[in-house]
C-alpha positions in Angstrom: 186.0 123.5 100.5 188.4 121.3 98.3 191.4 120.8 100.5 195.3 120.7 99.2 195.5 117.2 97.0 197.1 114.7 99.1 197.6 111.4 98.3 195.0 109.2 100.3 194.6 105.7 101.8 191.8 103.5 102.3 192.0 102.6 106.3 192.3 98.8 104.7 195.4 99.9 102.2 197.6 97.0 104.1 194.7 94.3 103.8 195.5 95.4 100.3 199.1 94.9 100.1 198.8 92.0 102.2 196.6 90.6 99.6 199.2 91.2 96.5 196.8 94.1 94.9 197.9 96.1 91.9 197.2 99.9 93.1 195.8 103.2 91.3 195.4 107.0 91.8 191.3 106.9 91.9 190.1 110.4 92.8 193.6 111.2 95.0 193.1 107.7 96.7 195.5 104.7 95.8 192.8 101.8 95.8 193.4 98.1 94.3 192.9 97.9 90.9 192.8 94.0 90.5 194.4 91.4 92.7 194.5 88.4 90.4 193.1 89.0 87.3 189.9 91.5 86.0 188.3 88.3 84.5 188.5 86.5 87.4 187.5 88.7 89.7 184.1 89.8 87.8 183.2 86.2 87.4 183.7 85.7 90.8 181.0 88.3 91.2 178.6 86.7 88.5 178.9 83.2 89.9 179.8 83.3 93.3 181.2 86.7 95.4 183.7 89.5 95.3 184.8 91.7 98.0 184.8 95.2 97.8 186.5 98.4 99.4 184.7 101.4 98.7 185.5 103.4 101.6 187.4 106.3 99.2 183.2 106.9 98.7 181.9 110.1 100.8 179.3 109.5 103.6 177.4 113.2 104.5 174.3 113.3 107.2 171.8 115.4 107.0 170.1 116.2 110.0 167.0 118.0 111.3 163.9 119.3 111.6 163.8 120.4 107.7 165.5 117.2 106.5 163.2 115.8 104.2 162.1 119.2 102.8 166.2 120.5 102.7 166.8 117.0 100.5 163.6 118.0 98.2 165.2 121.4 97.9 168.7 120.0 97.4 168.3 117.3 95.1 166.1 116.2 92.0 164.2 113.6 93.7 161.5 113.4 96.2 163.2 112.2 99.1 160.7 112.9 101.8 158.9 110.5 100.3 161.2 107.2 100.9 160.4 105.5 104.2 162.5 105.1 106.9 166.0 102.5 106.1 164.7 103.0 102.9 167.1 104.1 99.9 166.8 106.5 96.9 169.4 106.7 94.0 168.9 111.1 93.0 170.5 113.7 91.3 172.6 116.9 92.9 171.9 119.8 89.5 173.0 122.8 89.5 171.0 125.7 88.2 171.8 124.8 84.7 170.6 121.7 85.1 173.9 119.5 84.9 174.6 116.9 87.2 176.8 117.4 90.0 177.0 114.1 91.1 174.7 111.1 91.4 174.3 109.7 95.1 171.9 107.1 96.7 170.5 108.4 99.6 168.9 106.2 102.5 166.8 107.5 105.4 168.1 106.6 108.5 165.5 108.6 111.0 162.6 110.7 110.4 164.9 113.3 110.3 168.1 111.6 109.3 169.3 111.1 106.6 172.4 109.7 104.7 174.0 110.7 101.4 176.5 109.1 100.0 178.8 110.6 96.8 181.3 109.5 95.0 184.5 109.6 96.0 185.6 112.4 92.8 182.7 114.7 93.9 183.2 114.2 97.7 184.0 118.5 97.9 181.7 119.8 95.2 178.7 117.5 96.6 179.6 118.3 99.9 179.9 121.8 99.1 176.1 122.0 97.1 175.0 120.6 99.7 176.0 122.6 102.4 175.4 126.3 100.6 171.6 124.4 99.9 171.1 124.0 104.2 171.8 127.8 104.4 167.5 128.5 104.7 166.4 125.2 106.3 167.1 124.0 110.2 169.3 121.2 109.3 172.8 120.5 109.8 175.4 119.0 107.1 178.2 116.8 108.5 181.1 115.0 106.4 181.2 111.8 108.0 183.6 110.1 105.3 186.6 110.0 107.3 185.0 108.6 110.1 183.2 105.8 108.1 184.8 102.6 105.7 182.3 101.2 103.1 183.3 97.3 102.8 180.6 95.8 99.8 180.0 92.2 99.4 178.7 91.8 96.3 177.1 88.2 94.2 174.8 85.3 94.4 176.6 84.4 97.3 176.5 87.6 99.6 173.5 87.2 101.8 175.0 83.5 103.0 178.6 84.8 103.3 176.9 87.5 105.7 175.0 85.5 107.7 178.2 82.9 108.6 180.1 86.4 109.4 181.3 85.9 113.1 180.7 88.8 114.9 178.4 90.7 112.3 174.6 90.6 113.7 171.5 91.9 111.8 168.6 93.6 113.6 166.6 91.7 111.2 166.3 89.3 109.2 168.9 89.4 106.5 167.1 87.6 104.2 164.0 89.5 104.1 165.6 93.0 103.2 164.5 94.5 99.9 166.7 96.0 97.2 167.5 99.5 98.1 166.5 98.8 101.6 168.4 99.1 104.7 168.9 97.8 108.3 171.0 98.4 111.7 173.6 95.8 112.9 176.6 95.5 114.8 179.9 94.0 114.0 181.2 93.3 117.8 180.1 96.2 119.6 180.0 98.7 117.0 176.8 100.0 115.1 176.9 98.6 111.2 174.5 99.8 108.9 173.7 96.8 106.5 172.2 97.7 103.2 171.1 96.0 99.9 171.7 97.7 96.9 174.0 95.4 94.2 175.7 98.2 92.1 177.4 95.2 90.5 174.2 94.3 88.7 174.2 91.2 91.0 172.6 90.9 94.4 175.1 92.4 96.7 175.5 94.4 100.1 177.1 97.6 101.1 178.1 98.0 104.8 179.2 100.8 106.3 181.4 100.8 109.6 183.1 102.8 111.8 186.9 102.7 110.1 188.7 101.3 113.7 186.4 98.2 112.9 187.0 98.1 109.2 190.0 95.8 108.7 188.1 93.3 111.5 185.4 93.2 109.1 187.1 92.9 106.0 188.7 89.5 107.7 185.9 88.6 108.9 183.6 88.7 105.8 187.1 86.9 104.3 187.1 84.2 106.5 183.4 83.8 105.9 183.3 83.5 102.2 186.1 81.2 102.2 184.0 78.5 101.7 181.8 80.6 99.2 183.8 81.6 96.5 184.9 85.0 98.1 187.6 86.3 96.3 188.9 90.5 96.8 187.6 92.4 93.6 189.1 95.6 92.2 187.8 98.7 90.5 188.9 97.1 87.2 186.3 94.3 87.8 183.5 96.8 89.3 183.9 98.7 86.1 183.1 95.9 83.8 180.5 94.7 86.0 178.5 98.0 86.3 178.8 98.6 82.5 177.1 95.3 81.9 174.7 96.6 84.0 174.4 99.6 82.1 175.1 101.8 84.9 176.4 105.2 84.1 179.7 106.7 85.9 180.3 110.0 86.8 182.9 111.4 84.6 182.4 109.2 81.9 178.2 109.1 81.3 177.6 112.0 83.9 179.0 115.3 84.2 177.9 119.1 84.8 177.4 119.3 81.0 174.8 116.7 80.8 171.2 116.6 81.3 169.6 113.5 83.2 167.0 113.1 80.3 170.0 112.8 77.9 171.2 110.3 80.1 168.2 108.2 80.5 167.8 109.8 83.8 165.0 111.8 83.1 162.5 109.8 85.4 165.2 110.6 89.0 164.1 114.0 88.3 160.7 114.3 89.8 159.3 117.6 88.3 155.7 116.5 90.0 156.8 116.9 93.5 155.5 120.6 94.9 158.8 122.2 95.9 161.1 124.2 94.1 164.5 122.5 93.6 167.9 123.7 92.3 167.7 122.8 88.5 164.1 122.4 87.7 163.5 125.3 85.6 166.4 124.0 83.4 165.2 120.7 83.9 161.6 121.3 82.5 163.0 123.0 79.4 165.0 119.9 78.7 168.0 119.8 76.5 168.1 121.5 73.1 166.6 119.6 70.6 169.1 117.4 68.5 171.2 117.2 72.3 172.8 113.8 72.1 171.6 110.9 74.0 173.0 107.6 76.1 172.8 104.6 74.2 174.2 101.3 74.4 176.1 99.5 71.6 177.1 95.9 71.3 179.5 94.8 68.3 180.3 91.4 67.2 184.0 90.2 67.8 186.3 90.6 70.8 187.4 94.5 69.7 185.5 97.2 72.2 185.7 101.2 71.5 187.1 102.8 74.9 185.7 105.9 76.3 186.2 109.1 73.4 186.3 106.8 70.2 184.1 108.4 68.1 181.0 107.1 66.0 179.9 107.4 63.1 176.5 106.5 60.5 178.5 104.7 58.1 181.6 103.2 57.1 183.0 106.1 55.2 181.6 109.1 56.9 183.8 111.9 58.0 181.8 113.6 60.1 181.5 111.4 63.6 177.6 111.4 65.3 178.7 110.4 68.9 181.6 109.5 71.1 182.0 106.0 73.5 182.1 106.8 77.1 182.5 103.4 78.1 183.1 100.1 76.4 185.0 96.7 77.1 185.1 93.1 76.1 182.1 91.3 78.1 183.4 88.9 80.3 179.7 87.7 80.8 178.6 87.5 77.7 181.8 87.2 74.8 181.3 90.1 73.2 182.2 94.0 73.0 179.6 96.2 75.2 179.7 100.1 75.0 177.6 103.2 75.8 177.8 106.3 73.6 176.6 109.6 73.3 174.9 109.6 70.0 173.0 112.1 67.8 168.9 111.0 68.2 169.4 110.5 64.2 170.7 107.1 64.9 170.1 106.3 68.9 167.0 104.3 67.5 166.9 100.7 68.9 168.6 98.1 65.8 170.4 100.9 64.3 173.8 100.1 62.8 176.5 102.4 63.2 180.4 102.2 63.0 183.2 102.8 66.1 186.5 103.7 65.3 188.4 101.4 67.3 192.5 102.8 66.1 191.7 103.5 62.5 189.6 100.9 61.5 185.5 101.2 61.9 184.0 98.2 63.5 180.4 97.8 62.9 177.8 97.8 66.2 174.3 98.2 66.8 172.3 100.0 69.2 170.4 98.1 71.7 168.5 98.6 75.3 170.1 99.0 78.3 171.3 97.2 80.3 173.5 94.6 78.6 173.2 92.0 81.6 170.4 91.1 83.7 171.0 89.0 86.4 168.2 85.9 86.8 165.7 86.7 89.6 
């Protein structure tokens, strides 16, 4: 189902341009990568608002009488459980029980349902999840060419939303939960408005028709001028989400990792009735002595990038885990990184060592996340 590898453009690639971005190959899309500068653009998330294209994401409905018990089949969660514009961050396993992807999944009807992927597992989610329908009265349809994702994301979102010309709420904006949902319209076209702040800040994702997306994009820009909107890259949304101590597919997740040894363990709901793909390999758990997520902070302004290894000591030559993430903290000053460690030293106030290019930087293992943002 993977088609020939093509090099692909967001419907709001001249926006963009327009806009001076700095581009890069993310998952056979060229996306921005900053526009200004990383550290501005992630404190213009933690302080005011940054503006997001995410439309290289994958958007898949589900359909059907056998929606909610397909999705209970299909992925680790219990999905027929979340009400309706409600939203659901689950797993897709295979039978191993490795992750596939992670999605967040909202329910748009009784028996609706939206799924959205990321953008470097649009075909092998797409393709789980359509080999899954094969016994169930549901249908499957890729909707991710049809559909632009435009985030607005910071402390700032919900009033840059609500002075949005054109964009109308079928509710109140204010009152919609985290992980909740709602209909709109931007003009004449439907919008579906959602609150879910990947950022770690308060934030909200809206989907649109792609004809309507760069009228939205200027829109929300002409909004926010007066907010401290400024366009934000992935560089930005990278440090942001790692502050938040959110993992990423291909760095924290991948089809050789267990959600348990992720700290995932608790999206995979082995007390709902159904069988799913992956629970038998999820109830017997990794092997003991599996590594495990952990987060690391270090004093200084030198960070261990993804695949520096880690060790118990100083002088040990036998590394105990590997980085998967790490950068300098624009938020908070100081170098923040999660690791795959042995359980030997994931304990909380452990001291371990990074080799950051030869030398090992001492750093010590703390909860998750790094950032909170104030309620």
């Amino acid at each position: 189902m993977t088609p020939e590898l093509t090099e692909r453009y967001s419907p709001l690639h001249q926006a963009h341009v327009d806009a001076g971005a700095s581009f890069t190959d993310f998952a056979g899309w060229q996306m921005p990568v900053r526009y200004s500068s990383d550290l501005a653009e992630h404190h213009a998330v933690r302080t005011a608002a940054g503006l997001f294209d995410l439309s290289h994401m994958a958007e898949i409905r589900v359909s059907g009488a056998d929606a909610a018990a397909y999705l209970d089949y299909a992925l680790a969660g219990k999905l027929s459980a979340i009400a309706l514009f409600q939203a659901k961050y689950s797993l897709i396993l295979n039978a191993a029980g490795g992750i596939v992807d992670d999605v967040v999944v909202y329910r748009t009807g009784e028996t609706e349902f939206l799924v959205i992927a990321n953008a470097g597992n649009h075909y092998p989610a797409l393709e789980a999840l359509t080999k899954r329908a094969a016994r169930f009265d549901v249908t499957v349809t890729d909707e991710s060419d049809d559909t632009a994702l435009i985030a607005v994301q910071g402390p700032n979102s919900l009033a840059i939303l609500q002075a949005t010309i054109g964009l109308t709420a079928t509710d109140d904006l204010a009152a919609l939960r985290y992980y909740r949902a709602m209909t709109g319209t931007f003009g004449e076209v439907p919008v579906l408005i959602a609150r879910t702040g990947y950022t770690g800040e308060d934030g909200f994702e809206l989907y649109v028709p792609v004809a309507e997306a760069l009228a939205l994009w200027n829109a929300l820009t002409v909004a926010g001028a007066g907010h401290g909107l400024v366009p934000a890259g992935l560089a930005s949304r990278d440090t942001l989400r790692l502050e938040a101590g959110m993992p990423l597919y291909g760095h924290e997740l991948s089809v050789a990792t267990y959600p348990a040894q992720a700290g995932l363990g608790r999206v995979v709901n082995l007390a709902k009735e159904t069988d799913f793909i992956g629970r038998a390999a999820s109830e017997e758990g990794p092997q003991a002595g599996s590594a495990v997520l952990v987060g690391l902070v270090a004093a200084g302004k030198r960070a261990g990038r993804a695949s520096y290894d880690v060790y118990r000591t100083a002088d040990a030559h036998t590394p105990e885990g590997m980085i998967t993430s790490g950068a300098l903290s624009p938020t908070l000053g100081h170098p923040v990184m999660m690791a795959y460690v042995s359980p030997s030293i994931a304990r909380l106030g452990t001291e371990v060592f990074v080799d950051v290019r030869g030398t090992r930087i001492p750093a010590t293992v703390t909860a998750l996340p790094f950032y909170s943002r104030k309620p």
